[in-house]
N, C-alpha and C positions, 0 to 999 in steps of 0.2 A: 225751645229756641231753634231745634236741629228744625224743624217743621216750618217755622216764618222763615226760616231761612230758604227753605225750601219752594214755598210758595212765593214768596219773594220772588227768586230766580224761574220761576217755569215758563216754562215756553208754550203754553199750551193756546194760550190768550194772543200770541205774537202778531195774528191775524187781525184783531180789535185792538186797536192805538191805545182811544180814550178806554176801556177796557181793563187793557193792563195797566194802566196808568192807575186808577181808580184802586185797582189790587193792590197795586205798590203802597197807595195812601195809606191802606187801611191794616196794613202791614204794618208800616210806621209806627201808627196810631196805638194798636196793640201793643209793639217794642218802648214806644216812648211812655204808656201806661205802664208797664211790667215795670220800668226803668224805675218810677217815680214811687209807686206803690210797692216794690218787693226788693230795694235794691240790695237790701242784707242778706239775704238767699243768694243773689246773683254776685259778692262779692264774697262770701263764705266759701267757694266754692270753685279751684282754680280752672280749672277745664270749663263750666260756663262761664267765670267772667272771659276766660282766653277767645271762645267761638263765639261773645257778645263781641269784643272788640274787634275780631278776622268781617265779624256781620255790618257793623256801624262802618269798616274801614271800604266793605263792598258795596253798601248804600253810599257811601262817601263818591264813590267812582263812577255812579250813576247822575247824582244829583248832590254835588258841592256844600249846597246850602242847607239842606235836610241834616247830612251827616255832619257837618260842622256843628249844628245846633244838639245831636246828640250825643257826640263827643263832649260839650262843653255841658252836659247835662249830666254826664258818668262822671265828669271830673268833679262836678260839683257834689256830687251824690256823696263821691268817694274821699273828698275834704269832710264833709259833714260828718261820714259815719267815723273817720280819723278822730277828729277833735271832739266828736261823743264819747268814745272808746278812752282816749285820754284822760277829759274830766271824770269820766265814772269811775277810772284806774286809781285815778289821782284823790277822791274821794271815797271811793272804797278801803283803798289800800291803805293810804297814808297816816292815818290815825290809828292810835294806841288803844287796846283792848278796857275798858273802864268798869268798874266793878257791876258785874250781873249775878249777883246772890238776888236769889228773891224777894231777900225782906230789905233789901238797902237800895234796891237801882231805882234810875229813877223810871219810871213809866212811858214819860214824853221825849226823853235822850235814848231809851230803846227803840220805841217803836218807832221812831227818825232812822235810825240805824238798820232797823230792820226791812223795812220799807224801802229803802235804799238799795239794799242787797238782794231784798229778793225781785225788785222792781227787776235789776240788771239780768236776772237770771230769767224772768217773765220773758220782757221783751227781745231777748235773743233766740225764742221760740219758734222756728219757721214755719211754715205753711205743711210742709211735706211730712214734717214729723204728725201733727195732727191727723192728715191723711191715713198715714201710715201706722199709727197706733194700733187700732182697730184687727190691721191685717196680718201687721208683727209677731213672727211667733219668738224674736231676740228683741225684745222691747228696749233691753238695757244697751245691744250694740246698734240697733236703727233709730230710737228716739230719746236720744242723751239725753237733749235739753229738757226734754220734756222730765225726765228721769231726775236731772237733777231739783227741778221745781218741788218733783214729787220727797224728793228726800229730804228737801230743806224743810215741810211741813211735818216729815218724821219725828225732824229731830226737833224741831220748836216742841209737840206735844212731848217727844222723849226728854226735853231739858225740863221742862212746868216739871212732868212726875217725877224727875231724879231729885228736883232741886227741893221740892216739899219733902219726901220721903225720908229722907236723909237729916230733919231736923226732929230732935229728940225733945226737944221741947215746946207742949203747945203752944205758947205765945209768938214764940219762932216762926211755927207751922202756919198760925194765922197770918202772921204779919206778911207770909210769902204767900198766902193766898191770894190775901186782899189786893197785894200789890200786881200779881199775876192778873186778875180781874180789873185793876186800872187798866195794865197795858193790853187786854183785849179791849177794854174801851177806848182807849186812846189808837189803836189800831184801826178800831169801827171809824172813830172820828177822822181819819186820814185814806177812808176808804180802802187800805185794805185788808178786805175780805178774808183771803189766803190765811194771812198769819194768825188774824181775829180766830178763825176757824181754828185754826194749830191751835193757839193758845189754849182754848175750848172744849179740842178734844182731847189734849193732857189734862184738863182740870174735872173732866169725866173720865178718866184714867180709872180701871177697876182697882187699882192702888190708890189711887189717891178717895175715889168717890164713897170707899168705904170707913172713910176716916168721919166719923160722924161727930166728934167731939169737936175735931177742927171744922169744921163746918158747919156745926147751931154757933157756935163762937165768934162767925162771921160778923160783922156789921150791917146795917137794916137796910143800907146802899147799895154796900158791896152786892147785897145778895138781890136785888132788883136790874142793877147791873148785869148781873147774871141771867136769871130768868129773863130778861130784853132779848137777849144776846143770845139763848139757845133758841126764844121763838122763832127769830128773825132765822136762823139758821138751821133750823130745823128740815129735815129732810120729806117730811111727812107732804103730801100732794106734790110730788116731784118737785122739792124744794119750792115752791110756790109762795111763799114770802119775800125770799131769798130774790128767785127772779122777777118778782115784781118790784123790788126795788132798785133793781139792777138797770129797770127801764126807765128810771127817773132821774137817776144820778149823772150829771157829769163828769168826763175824765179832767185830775188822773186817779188809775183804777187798778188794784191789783185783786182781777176775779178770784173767785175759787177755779179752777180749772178743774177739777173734778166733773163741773157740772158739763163744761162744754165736751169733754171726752165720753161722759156719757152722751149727749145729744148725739155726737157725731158715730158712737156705736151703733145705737138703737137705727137713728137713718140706715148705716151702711146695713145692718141684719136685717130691716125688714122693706127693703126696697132693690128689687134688681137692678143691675145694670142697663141692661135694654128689655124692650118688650116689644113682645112684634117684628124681632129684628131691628128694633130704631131706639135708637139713646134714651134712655128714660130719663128726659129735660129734669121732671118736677121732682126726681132724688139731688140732682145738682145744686138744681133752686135752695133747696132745702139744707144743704151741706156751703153751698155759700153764702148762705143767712148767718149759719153760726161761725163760719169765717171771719166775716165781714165784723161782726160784731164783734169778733174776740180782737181781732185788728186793731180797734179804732182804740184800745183800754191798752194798747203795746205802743200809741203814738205819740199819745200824752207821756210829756217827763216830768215826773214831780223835780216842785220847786222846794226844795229842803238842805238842811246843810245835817252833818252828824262828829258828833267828836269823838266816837268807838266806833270799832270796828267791830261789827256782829261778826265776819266770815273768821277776823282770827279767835274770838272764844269758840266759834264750831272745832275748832281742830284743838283746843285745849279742856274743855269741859269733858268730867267724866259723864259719860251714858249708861244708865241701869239699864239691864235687863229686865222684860217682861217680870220673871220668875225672881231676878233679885230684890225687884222694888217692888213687889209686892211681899218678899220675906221683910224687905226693910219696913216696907206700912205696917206690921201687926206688931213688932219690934217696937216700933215709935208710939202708936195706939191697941194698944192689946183688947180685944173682944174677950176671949177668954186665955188671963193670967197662965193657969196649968198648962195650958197647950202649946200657948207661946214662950215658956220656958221651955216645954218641953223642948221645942224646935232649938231653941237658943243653947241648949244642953246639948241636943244631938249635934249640932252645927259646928260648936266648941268641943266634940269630940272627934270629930270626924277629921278638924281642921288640925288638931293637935298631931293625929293619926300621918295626916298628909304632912308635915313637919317634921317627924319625927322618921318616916321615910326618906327625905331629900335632906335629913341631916346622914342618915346612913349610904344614901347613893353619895353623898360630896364625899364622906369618910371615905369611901371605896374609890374615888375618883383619885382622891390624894395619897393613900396607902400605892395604886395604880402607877399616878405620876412620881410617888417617892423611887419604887421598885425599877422604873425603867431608867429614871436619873441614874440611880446606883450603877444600873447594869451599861448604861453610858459610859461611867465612869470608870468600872472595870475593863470594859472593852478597851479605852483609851492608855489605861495603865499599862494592857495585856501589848496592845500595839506598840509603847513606848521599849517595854523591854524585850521584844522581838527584836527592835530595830537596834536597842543597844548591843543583844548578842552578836551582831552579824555583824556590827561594826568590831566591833572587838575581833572577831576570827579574820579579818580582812586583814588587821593590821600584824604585826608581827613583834614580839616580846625583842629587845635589844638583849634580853641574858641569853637569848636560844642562838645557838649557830643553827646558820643556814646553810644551802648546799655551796653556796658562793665560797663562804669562808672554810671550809672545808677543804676542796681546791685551789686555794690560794696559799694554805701552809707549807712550808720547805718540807724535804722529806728529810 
């Protein structure tokens, strides 16, 4: 922005009328494109919207009619992205958490919900993060947004494995499969991508994948649904299923991002900057190919309504560990009985052990807090009757003569 601005104002042209004139336009043209196409980057962000508004107010004082029309183009922008921001609050927010156990939800009020949620967290992706992926060695503090997209697919696959693991009996087990396998269908069916894929890769979870009883158990659907569903997703020829279908589809769309972060790696490593000393165009070309494209799936807004809120079961759902849900799979489905008692023996000793410590650290914490109570107490006692002694010597016994009465007796 500092740079149009700059070109804008130079004087170098002052000499050629039509010229400068000509520059000014295409100045414009640029600002009034950036305005229309990025404006969520340039309101994120107070110091550019401030030196976008000082810029539109110094075009203003050029040419009236120019600047008026992109003032009334900021304000419009800046109404839109308000009352977007609102309904998505108002929709996001406002709804009560609805039961998400595995074997009860329903498939189609999830993945609404879900879709919803991570749609808002898509589309607030800017341009610059993308860029900047690649070069960031603090991924976590230069590309949030992106950060957060990437955790909300954590925790979709870490909720599918907690939530099966955790059930002790197969028919349980099953019934959370099957229904975890609608909602990556019904996810597929709404186009997106993102969570289909989370769903997918908790349900390939080495916890969960080794569960072979719950899974011949399946249904003859269920498990064609499936097999669909890793082809399509499969990674195998650089996802080449995947982005071939990605070419046919209309928005709206929540991609997998995965894919487009790798594109834009592989560009940025195996292409210089300049060659020859001159801009190397056809890396740009190439990095705003997969811009452009990820753009137009952030423009579209689904048309859906939801009556849960997915973001607040995020912050109430328990999360296994790797290492715990997979002690919980062989617990639920034992391979070999002996081994898995054994573990289940060691674990119930170990946990008893850990028990029976932090009942002896509280005994010592309270023995601790008895002892200095007491020693409060004494202290206070000791102070009370310091203070009585001294009052007592202050005062003087009415049986004692004093030296007064002494000199006051006749002789």
């Amino acid at each position: 922005l500092k740079l149009l601005k700059e070109r804008y104002s130079s004087s170098i042209f002052l000499a050629d009328v039509a010229e400068e004139t000509a520059r000014k336009q295409k100045v414009v043209s640029v600002l009034k494109y950036w305005m229309e196409e990025d404006m969520k980057a340039i309101i994120c962000d107070e110091l550019t919207q401030e030196t976008l508004l000082e810029f539109i107010q110094q075009i203003t004082e050029t040419n009236e009619a120019i600047g008026k029309r992109l003032f009334k183009l900021y304000n419009a922008k800046l109404f839109s992205f308000s009352d977007v921001n609102f309904r998505t609050d108002h929709l996001l927010l406002g709804g009560k958490p609805t039961d998400f156990s595995g074997k009860t939800f329903d498939p189609v009020e999830v993945a609404h919900s879900m879709t919803l949620y991570e749609f808002s967290l898509f589309e607030a992706i800017p341009k610059a993060e993308l860029l900047d992926w690649n070069r960031s060695k603090e991924r976590t503090k230069d590309c949030p947004k992106i950060n957060r997209v990437v955790n909300f697919s954590n925790f979709v696959s870490a909720w599918v494995k907690s939530d099966i693991v955790t059930k002790f009996r197969l028919e349980d087990r099953i019934n959370s499969y099957e229904n975890f396998v609608s909602l990556a269908a019904q996810l597929f069916e709404l186009q997106n991508f993102s969570s289909s894929m989370a769903v997918m890769a908790g349900l390939s979870n080495s916890a969960v994948y080794r569960m072979g009883k719950t899974i011949s158990g399946l249904k003859e659907d269920s498990k064609e649904k499936m097999t669909e569903l890793k082809n399509t997703f499969s990674p195998s020829s650089n996802y080449g299923t995947y982005r071939s279908l990605l070419k046919t589809i209309q928005p709206p769309c929540v991609p997998y991002i995965g894919v487009s972060l790798s594109d834009l790696t592989f560009i940025d490593d195996g292409n210089k900057n300049s060659q020859l000393g001159l801009i190397n165009f056809k890396k740009y070309q190439l990095v705003a190919k997969v811009l452009s494209e990820f753009i137009i799936f952030q423009k579209t807004k689904y048309d859906l309504t939801a009556r849960s809120n997915f973001g607040v079961m995020m912050d109430t759902f328990n999360i296994l560990s790797e290492s715990d849900g997979y002690l919980y799979s062989e617990f639920a489905e034992m391979k070999n009985q002996e081994k898995s008692a054994e573990k289940l023996f060691n674990l119930y000793i170990s946990t008893r052990q850990e028990v029976e410590s932090l009942k002896e650290t509280l005994s010592t914490i309270q023995q601790n807090e008895t002892q200095k109570t007491l020693s409060q107490e004494n202290s206070s006692k000791f102070i009370e009757n310091v203070n009585f002694d001294a009052t007592d010597e202050d005062e003087p016994n009415e049986d004692e003569e004093t030296d007064d009465d002494v000199r006051t007796e006749p002789l």
